[in-house]
N, C-alpha and C positions, 0 to 999 in steps of 0.2 A: 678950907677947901679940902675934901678928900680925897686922897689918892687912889683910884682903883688899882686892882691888879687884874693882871692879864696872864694866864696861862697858854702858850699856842702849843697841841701836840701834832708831831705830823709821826701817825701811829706804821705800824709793821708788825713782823712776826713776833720777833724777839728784843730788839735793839728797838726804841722809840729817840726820838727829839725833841726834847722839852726846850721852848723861849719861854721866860717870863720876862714879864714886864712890870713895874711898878709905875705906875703913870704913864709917862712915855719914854722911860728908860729903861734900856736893857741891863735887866740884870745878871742873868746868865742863858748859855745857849750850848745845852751838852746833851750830852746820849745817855739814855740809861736804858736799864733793862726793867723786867715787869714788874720786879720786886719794889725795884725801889723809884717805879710811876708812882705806884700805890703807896708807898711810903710819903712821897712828896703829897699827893693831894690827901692825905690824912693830918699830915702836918701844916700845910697852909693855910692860913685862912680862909674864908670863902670870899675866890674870888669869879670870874667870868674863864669857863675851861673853853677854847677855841679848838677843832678837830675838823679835819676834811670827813664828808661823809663814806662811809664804805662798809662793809660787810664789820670791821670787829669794833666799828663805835658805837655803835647801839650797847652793848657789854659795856665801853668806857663811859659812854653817857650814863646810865643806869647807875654805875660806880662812884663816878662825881658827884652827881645829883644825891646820894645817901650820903655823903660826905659834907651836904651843905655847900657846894658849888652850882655856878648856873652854867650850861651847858649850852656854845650855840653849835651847831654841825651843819657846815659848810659846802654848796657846792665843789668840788674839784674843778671846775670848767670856771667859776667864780676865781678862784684861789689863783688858777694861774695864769692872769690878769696883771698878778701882784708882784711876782717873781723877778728876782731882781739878777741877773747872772746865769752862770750854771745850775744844773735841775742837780742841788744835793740836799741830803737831810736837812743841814743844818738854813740852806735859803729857802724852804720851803715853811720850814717853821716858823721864821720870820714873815714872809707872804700870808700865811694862815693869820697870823695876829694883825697884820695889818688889812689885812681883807674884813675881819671883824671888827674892825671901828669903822668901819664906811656907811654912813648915814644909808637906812633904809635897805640892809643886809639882810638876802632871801635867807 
């Protein structure tokens, strides 16, 4: 059986939030900046990149998708559904990943 992975970004100006996931384990859940987004999904394999839709993912979609990742871009209104706690980066990123495993996701 294979393990997917799961990338969930909850994007910004300058600072983003990267969860991954390996099956359904958290791997890690930290901030990075733009340099090293791009650094990460040049170096992952290709996995499933998770992102709220909004004005600068079209740019990150286009990006992953050359990199050999599948890209799904999510309602906002969908996403926080999922939210578990306080509205910060890092629970938002987790909402994103779990919003994209829900059977029959717009």
């Amino acid at each position: 059986m294979t393990q997917s992975n799961l990338i969930a970004i909850d994007l910004a100006k300058n600072i983003f939030q990267v969860a991954q996931f390996q099956g359904n384990k958290l791997k890690f859940n930290k901030q990075t900046n733009r340099k090293a987004l791009l650094e990460l999904l040049v170096k992952t394999k290709p996995s499933v990149v998770a992102m709220e839709a909004c004005a600068s993912a079209q740019y990150f979609a286009r990006t992953a998708q050359s990199f050999g990742h599948k890209v799904m871009l999510l309602d906002p209104l969908f996403v926080k559904a999922f939210r578990q706690g306080q509205k910060t980066d890092a629970n938002d990123a987790i909402a994103i990943a779990i919003a994209s495993k829900v059977p029959n996701v717009r």
